[in-house]
VMD Tcl script that draws the C-alpha trace (Angstrom):
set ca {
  {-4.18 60.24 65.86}
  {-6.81 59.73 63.01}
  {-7.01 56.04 63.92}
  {-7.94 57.29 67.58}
  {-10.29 59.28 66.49}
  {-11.79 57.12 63.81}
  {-13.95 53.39 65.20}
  {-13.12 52.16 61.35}
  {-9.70 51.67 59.79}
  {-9.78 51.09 56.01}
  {-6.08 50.37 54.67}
  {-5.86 51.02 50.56}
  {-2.30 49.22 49.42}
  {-1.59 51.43 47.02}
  {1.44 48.88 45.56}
  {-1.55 46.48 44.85}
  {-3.35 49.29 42.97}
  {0.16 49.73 41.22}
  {0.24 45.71 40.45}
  {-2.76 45.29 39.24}
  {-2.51 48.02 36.79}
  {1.12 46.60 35.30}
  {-0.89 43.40 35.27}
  {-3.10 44.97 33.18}
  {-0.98 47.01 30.95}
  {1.43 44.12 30.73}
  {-1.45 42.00 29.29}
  {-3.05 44.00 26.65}
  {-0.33 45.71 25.18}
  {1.15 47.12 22.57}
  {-2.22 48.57 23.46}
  {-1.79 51.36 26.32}
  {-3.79 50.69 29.43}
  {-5.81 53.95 31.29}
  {-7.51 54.15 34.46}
  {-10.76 54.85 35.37}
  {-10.62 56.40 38.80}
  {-14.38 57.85 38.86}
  {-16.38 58.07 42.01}
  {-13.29 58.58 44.74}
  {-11.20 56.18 42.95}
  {-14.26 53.51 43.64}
  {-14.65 54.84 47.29}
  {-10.81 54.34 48.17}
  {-9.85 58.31 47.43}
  {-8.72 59.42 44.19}
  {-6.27 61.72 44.26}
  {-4.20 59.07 46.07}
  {-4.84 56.91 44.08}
  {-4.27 58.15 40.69}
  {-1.39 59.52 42.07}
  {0.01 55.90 42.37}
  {-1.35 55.41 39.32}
  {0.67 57.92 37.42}
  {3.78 57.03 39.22}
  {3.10 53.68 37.93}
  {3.28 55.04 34.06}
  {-0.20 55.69 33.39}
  {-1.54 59.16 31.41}
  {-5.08 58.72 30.82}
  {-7.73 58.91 33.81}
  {-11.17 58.09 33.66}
  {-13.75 60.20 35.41}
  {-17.57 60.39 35.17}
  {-18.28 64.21 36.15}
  {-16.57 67.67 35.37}
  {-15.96 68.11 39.33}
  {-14.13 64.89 39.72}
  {-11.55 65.64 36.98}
  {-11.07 69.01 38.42}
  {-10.36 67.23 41.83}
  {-7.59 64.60 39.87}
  {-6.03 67.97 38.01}
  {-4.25 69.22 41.28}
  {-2.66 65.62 41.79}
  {-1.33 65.23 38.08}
  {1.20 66.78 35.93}
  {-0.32 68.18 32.84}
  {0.91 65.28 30.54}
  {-1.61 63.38 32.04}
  {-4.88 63.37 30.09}
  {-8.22 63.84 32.31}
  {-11.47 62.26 30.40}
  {-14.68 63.10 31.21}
  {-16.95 60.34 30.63}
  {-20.52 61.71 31.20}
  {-19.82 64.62 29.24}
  {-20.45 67.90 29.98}
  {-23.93 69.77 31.87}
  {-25.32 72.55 29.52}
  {-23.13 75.69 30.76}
  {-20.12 73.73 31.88}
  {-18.30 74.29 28.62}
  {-15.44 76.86 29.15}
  {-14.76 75.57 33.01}
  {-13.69 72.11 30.89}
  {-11.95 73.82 28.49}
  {-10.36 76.31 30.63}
  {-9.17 73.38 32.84}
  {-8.14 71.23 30.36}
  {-10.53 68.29 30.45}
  {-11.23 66.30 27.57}
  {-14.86 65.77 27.63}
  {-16.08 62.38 26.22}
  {-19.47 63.30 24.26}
  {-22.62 61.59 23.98}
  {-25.23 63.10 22.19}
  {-25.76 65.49 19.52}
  {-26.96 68.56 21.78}
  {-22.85 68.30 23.74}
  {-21.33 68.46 20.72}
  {-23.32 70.91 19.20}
  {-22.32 72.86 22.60}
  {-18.73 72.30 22.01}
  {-18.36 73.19 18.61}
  {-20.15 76.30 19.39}
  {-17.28 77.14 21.59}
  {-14.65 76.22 19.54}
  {-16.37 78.48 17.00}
  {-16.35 81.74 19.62}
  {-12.34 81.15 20.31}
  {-11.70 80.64 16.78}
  {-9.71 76.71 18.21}
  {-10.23 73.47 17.94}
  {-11.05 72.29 21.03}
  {-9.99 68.37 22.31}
  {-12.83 66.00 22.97}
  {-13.59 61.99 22.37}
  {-16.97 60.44 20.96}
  {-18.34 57.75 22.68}
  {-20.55 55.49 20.51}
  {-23.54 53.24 21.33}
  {-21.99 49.92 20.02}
  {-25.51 48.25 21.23}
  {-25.86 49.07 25.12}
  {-28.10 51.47 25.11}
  {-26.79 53.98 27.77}
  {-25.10 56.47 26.32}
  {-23.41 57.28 23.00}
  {-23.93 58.55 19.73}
  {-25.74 56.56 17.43}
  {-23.64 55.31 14.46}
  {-26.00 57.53 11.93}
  {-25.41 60.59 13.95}
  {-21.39 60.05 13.79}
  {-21.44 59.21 10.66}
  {-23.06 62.66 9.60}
  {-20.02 64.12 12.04}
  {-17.50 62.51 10.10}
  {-18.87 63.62 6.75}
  {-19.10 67.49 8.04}
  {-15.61 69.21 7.26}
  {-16.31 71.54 9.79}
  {-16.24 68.86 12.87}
  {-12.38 68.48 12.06}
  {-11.83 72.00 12.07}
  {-14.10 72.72 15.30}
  {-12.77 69.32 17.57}
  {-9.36 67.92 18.49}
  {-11.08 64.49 18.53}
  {-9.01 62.61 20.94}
  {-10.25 59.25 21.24}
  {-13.03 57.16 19.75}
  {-15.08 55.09 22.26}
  {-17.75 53.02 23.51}
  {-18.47 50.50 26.51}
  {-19.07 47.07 26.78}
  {-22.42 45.62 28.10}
  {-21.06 42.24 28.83}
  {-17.42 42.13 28.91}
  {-17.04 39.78 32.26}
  {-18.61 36.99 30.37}
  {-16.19 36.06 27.77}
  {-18.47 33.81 26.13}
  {-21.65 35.94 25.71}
  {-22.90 36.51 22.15}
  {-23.22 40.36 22.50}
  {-19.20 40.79 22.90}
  {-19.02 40.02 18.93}
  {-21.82 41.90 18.20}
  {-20.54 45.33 20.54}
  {-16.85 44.61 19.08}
  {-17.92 44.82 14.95}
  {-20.58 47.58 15.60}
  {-17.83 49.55 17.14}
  {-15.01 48.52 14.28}
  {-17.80 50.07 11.73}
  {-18.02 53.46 14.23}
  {-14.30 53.86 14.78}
  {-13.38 53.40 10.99}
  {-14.98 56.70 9.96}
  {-12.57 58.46 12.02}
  {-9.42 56.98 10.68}
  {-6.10 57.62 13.12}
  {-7.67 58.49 15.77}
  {-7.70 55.99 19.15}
  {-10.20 53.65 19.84}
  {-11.31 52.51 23.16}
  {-14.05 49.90 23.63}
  {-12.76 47.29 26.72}
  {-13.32 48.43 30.07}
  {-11.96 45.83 33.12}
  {-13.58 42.32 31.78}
  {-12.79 44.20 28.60}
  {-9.10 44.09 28.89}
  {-9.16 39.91 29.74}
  {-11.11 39.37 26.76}
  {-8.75 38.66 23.21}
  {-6.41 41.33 21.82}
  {-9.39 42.18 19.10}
  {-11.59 44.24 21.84}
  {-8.27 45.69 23.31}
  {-7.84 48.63 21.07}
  {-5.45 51.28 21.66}
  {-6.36 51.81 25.08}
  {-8.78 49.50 27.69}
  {-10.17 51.50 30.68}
  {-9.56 49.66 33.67}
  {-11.59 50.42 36.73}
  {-12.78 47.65 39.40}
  {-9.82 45.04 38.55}
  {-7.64 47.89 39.53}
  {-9.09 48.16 42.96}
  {-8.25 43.75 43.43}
  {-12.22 42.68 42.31}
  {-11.65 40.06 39.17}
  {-13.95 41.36 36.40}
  {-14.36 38.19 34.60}
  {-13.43 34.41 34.78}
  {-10.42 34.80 32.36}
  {-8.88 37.60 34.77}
  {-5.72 36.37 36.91}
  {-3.09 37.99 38.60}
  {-4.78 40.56 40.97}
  {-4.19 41.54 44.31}
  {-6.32 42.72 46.95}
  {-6.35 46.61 47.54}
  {-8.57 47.52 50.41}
  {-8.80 46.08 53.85}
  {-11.81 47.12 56.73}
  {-11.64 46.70 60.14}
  {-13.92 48.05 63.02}
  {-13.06 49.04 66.45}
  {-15.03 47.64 69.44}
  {-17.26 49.67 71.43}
  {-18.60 47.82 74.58}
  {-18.92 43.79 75.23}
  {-21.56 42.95 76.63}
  {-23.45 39.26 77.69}
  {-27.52 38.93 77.41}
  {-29.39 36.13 79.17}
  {-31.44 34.02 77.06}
  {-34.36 35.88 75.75}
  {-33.12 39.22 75.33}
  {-34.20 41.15 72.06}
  {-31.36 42.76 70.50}
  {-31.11 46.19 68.28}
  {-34.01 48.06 66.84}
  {-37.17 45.96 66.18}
  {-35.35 43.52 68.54}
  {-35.27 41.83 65.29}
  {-32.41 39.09 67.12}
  {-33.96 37.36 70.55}
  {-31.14 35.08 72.20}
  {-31.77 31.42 72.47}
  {-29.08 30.91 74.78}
  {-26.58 32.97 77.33}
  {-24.43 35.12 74.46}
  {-21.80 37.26 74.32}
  {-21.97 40.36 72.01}
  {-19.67 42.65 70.60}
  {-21.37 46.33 69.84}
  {-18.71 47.58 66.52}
  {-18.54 51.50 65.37}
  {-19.32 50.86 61.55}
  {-23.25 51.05 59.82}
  {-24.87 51.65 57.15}
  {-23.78 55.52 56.85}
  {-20.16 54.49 56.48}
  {-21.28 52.25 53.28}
  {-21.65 48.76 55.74}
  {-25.09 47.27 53.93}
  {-28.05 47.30 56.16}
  {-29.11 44.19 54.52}
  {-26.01 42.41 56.13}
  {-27.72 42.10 59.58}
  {-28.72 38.49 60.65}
  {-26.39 37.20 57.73}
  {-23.26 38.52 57.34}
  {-19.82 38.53 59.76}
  {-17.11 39.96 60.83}
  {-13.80 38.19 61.59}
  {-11.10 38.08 64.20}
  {-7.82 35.98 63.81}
  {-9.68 33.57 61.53}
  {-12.80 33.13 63.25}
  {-16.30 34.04 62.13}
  {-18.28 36.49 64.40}
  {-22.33 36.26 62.82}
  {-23.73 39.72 63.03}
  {-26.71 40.10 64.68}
  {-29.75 42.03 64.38}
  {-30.21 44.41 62.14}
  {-27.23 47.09 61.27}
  {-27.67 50.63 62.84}
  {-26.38 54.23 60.98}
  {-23.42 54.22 63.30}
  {-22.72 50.36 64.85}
  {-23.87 47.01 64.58}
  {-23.75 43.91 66.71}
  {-21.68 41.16 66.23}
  {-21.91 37.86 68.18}
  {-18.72 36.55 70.10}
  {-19.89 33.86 71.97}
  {-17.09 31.79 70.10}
  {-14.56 30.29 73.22}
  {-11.57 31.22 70.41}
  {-13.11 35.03 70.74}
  {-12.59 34.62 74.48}
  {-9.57 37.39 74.58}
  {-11.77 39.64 72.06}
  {-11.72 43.40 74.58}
  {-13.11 46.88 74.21}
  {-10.89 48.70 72.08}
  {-9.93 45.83 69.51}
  {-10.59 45.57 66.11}
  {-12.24 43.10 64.18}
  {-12.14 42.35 60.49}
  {-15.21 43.09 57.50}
  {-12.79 43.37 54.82}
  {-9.71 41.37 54.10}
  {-8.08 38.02 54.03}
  {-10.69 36.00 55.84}
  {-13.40 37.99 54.09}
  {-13.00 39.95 50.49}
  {-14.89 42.13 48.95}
  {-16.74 39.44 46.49}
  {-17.49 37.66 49.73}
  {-19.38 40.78 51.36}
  {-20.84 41.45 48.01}
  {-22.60 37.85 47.61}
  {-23.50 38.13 51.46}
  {-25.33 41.53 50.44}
  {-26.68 40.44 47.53}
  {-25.21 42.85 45.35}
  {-21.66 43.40 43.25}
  {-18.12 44.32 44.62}
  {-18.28 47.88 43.47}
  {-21.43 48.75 45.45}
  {-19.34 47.95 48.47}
  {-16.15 49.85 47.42}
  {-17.95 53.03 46.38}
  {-20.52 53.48 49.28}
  {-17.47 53.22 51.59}
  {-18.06 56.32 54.30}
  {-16.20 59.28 54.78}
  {-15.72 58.76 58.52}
  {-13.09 55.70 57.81}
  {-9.43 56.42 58.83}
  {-7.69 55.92 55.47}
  {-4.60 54.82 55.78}
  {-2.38 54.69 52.75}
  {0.19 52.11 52.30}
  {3.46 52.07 49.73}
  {6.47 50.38 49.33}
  {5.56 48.93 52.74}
  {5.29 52.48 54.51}
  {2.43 54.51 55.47}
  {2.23 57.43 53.25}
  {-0.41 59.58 54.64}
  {-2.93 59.33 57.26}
  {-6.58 60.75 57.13}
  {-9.27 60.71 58.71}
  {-11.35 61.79 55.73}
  {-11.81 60.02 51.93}
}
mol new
graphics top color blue
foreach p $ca { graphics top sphere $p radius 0.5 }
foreach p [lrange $ca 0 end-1] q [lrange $ca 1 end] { graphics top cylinder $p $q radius 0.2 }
display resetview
């Protein structure tokens, strides 16, 4: 019924999902592999997925904001650790704690809100450190945890889980700021001796076994979307397809969509799709990009509309194309780095401003497991 309701179809193979990660975890260990499963599981819905994920052996999710780890909590059993990445909102202290989050801190003011906790319940509480190992975005600076590690009272105050920091470059093996990233972080990780260390994310894990740590963070390779040229072995996760709405033919001459932006040069035959730009389909697509039917190319035209676009099946092998039928944005005749480059812009872009209006249906060990008509 959702797929009748729904004019999109986007089918997540959640054995891919489960691939890619062995791939992964295969590759870097005897380091453990994670999952980072922030922003709906990169627009594909997370509780699904990490699901799969944790069926597949992982324990250690990856999410940037309190509310999405309180969303994966319901999904996983509590052996499964739930990172926060952004760290926690002024206030937002005891909900994490209560909940069992592990926040990942990045400045001196969220620590010094932590501790102060701790301090109240009379507990260390867990947490993880992320340090700025030369990107700039967030972390501690290595003066400011080295005045941590030096304070007796931090070890009393915080469970320090994990030791971390993020990669600037890590899909290009060969860039000069991997070295420099991987011995700042060596020097910011030593001052906490036995704890874990984190520092590769996806590119991060194809790079050698130095930047591998005791845990990479996986996130878009996991979804099919190589991170790097040194990454192999990954499958495709999500597939799009679009229903059509009405058929129509224009005489030559006739203006089509707002600004009438397309004007036909000859007798055409157009296809009007239910997907736009509110269900994550880039605006800047119309006039360049396509959709595809049984291996043929159908040139969207005009510009794309909230709710439909207009694709052009003139093509005499789009001859049988009928109301009703679906045609294909995502999938083997078109992946996601293939929209991406059309859209000028990067495969996660696509994959998290995927709509909620999509009929999800989730696929494993060949069966559909669920359903929905909502992420």
């Amino acid at each position: 019924m959702p797929q009748i309701l729904s004019s999109s179809i986007l089918r997540i193979d959640l054995d891919a999902i489960r691939a890619n990660y062995r791939t992964i975890a295969d590759r870097v260990a005897p380091a453990c592999a994670g999952a980072v499963v922030k922003a709906n599981g990169y627009g594909l819905g997370a509780e699904r997925v990490a699901a799969a994920l944790y069926r597949e052996g992982c324990r250690a999710f990856f999410v940037a904001r309190l509310v999405e780890a309180d969303t994966l909590r319901a999904v996983l059993d509590a052996d499964a650790d739930i990172f926060v990445l952004n760290g926690l909102d002024p206030g937002a202290e005891p909900r994490c704690a209560g909940a069992g989050h592990i926040p990942v801190f990045n400045s001196s003011s969220q620590v010094a809100a932590w501790r102060g906790l701790a301090v109240a319940r009379g507990v260390a509480l867990p947490a993880a450190l992320q340090l700025d190992s030369g990107m700039s975005r967030l972390g501690l600076p290595l003066a400011e945890a080295e005045r941590l590690a030096r304070d007796p009272a931090f070890a009393r105050e915080v469970d320090l889980r994990l030791v971390t920091s993020h990669l600037a470059c890590g899909d290009e093996p060969d860039h000069p700021a991997n070295a420099a990233q991987l011995a700042a972080f060596a020097a910011g990780r030593a001052l906490f001796p036995g704890v874990p260390a984190s520092l590769a994310n996806s590119g991060g894990s194809f790079l050698p076994e130095d930047f591998h740590g005791d845990i990479v963070r996986p996130g878009v390779a996991l979804f099919g979307v190589d991170p790097g040229p040194a990454a192999t072995g990954l499958r495709p996760v999500a597939a799009l397809h679009a229903r059509i709405l009405q058929i129509r033919e224009v005489a030559a001459g006739t203006g089509v969509g707002y600004g009438l932006d397309h004007v036909a040069s000859d007798r055409q035959r157009l296809a009007t799709i239910g997907i736009g730009y509110a269900d994550g389909w880039p605006r800047n697509l119309g006039g360049v990009g396509r959709a595809w039917w049984n291996g043929v190319p159908l040139p969207i035209i005009g510009r794309v509309s909230m709710d439909s676009l207009t694709i052009d099946i003139s093509d005499p092998r789009a001859a049988a194309l009928a109301e009703g039928d679906l045609v294909e944005l995502i999938g083997p005749s078109q992946s996601l780095a293939d929209v991406a480059r059309d859209a000028g812009t990067i495969p996660y872009e696509i994959l998290t401003r995927l709509g909620a209006r999509h009929a999800r249906i989730f696929v494993e060990a060949g069966q559909s497991l669920d359903v929905g008509d909502r992420a």
